[in-house]
C-alpha positions in Angstrom: 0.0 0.0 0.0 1.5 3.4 -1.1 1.6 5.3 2.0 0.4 8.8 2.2 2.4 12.0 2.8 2.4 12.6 6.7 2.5 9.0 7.3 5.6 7.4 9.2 8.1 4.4 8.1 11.8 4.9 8.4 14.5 4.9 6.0 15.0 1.4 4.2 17.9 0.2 2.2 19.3 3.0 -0.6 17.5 5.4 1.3 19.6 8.8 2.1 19.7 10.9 5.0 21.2 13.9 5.9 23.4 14.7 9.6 19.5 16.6 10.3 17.3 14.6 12.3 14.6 17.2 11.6 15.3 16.6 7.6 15.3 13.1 8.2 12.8 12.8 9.9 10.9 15.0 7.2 11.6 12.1 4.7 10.6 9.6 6.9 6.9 11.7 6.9 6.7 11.9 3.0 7.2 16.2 3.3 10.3 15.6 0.9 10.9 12.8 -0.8 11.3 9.5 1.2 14.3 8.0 -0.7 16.0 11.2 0.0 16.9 11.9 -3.3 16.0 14.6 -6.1 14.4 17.3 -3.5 13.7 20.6 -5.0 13.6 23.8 -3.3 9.8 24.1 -3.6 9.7 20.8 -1.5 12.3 21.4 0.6 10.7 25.0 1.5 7.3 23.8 1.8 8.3 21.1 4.6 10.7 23.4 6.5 7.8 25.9 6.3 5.1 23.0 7.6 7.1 22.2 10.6 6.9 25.9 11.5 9.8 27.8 10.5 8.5 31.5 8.9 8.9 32.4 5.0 12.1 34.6 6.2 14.3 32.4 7.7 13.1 29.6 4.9 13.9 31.4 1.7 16.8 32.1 3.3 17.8 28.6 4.1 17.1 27.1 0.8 18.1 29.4 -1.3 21.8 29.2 0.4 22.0 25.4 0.4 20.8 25.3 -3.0 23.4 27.3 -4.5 26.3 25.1 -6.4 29.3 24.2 -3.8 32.5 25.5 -4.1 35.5 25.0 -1.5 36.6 28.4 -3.4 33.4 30.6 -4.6 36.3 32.7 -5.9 36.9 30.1 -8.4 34.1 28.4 -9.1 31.1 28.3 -11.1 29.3 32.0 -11.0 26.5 31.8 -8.5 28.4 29.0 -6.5 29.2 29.1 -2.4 31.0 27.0 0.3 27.4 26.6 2.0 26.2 25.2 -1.2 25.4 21.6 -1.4 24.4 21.0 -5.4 26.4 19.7 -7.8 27.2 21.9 -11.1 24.3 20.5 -13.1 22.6 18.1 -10.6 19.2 18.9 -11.7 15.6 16.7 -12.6 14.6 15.2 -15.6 12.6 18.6 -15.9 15.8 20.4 -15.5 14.5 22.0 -12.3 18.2 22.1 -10.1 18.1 19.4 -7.0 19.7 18.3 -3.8 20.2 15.2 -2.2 19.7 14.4 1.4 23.2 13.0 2.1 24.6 16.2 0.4 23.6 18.0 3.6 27.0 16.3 5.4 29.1 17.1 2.5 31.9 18.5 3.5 33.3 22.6 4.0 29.8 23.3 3.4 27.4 23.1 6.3 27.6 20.0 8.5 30.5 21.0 10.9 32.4 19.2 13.4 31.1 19.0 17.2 27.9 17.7 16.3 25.2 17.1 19.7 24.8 13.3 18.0 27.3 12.5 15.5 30.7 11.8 15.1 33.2 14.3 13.6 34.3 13.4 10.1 37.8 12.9 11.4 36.3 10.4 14.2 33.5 8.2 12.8 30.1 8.8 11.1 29.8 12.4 10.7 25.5 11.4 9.0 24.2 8.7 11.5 23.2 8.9 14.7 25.7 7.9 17.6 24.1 5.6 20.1 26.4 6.9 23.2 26.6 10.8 22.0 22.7 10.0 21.8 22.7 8.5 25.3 24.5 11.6 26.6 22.7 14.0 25.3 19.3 12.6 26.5 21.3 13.1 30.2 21.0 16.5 30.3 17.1 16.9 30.4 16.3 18.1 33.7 12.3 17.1 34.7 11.7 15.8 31.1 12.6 19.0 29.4 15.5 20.5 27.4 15.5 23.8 28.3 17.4 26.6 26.5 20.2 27.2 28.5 21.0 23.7 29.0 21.5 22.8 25.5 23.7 25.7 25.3 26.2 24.6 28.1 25.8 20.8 26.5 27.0 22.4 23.5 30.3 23.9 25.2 30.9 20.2 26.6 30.9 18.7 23.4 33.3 20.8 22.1 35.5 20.5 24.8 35.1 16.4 24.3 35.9 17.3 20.9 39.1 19.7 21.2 40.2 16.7 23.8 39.7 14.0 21.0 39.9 15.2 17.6 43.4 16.5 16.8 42.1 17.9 13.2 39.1 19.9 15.1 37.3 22.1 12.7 35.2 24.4 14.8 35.4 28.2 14.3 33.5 31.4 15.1 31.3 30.0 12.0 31.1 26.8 12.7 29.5 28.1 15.9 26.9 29.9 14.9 26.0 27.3 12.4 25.7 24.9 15.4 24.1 27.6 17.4 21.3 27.9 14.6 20.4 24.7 14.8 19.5 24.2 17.7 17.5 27.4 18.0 15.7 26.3 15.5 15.4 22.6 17.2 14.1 25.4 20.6 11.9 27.4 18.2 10.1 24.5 16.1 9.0 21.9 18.9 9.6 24.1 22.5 6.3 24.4 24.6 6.7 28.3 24.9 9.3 31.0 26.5 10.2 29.2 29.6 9.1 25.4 29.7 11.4 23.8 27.1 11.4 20.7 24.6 10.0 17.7 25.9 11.9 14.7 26.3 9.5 12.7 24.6 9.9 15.0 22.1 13.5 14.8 21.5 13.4 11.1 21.9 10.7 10.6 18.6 13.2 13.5 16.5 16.5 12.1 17.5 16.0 8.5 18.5 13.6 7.5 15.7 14.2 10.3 13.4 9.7 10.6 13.3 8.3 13.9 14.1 6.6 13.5 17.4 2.6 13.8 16.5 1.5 10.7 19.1 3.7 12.7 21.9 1.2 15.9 21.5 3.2 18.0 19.1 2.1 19.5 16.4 3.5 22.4 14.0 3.4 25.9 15.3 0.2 28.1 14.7 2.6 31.4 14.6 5.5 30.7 12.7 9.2 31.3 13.8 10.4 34.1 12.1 14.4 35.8 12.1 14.0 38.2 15.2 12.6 35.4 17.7 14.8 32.5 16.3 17.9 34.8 16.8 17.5 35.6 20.6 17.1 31.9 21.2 20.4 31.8 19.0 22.2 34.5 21.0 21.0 32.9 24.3 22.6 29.2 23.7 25.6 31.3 22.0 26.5 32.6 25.1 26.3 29.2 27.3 28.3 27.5 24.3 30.8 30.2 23.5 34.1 28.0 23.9 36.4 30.5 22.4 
């Protein structure tokens, strides 16, 4: 039976995935496309859109990643950027350009080192979930919640496991903010308002299952998250993860 979009079943053999448990777990749904492959920016922007980011912070977004990748934009293709993640040409049998999930953990673009559940490139699998980085992080809920602050100082200890570990760290004042974002937006998307946090439960279906956590009580945000609310989250676990 062909399932229907919004319905769950997890990646299965040839699938892709990205280093996002929010993207993946997007696929997983049907939002974008469930083998992970051939996404265009119209699907990607619809989904990121549906799980309640605002049209700001989502144009923005997809128009960056979808840009050609170029270690050197200097010399590259015109148009291209190191935060791009499309191949020159990589495009549909419409000709409409297109990503790829796995793309996502390409390197010098956007995945980074000092991930909250993955590896670093130089250490492991820098696209699956870690089963103890996993275990850790799920440690520092305090009553069943993940509150802001929190995942901001769980940030600094990562990369302070990872400056310890990983002689090749790769972990700037960029990298940073990139790692900041995503968690804001993590805060932003599934939080239960200003002061109570995420939800275990919640963070359990995203991370552990990669499923966006409907049967837990979530659902996507009425008021979407736009720019000026996402970055005081940012600037608030910025400051408990600054490590430098």
């Amino acid at each position: 039976m062909e399932l229907q979009k919004g319905q769950y079943h997890p990646a299965g053999p040839g699938d892709l995935r990205s280093p996002c448990p929010v993207l993946n777990s997007l696929a997983n749904h049907g939002y974008i496309a469930r083998d992970g492959k051939s996404i265009t920016a119209a699907e990607l922007k619809s989904a990121i859109r549906y799980v309640g980011l605002g049209l700001d912070i989502a144009s923005a977004l997809v128009s960056r990643v979808f840009q050609v990748h170029s270690d050197d934009p200097k010399h590259g293709p015109p148009g291209s950027s190191k935060a791009g993640l499309r191949d020159p040409g990589q495009v549909n049998k419409d000709g409409i350009p297109v990503l790829n999930l796995d793309q996502v953990g390409r390197p010098h673009a956007l995945e980074h080192d000092v991930s909250i559940t993955r590896q670093d490139r130089e250490l492991g699998d820098c696209i699956h979930l870690d089963p103890e980085l996993y275990k850790q992080f799920l440690g520092t809920a305090k009553e069943g919640r993940f509150h802001t602050a929190d995942i901001g100082r769980y940030r600094k200890v990562r990369y302070d496991e990872q400056q310890r570990d990983n002689p090749h760290l790769q972990f700037g004042k960029f990298e940073h903010y990139i790692a900041c974002s995503e968690v804001a937006a993590l805060r932003s998307v599934f939080g239960k308002g200003v002061t109570k946090g995420i939800p275990d439960d919640y963070v359990r279906a995203v991370f552990g299952e990669e499923r966006l956590p409907y049967e837990e009580g979530w659902s996507p945000r009425r008021f979407k998250v736009y720019f000026p609310e996402a970055l005081a989250i940012l600037l608030v676990i910025s400051h408990y993860a600054w490590p430098f």
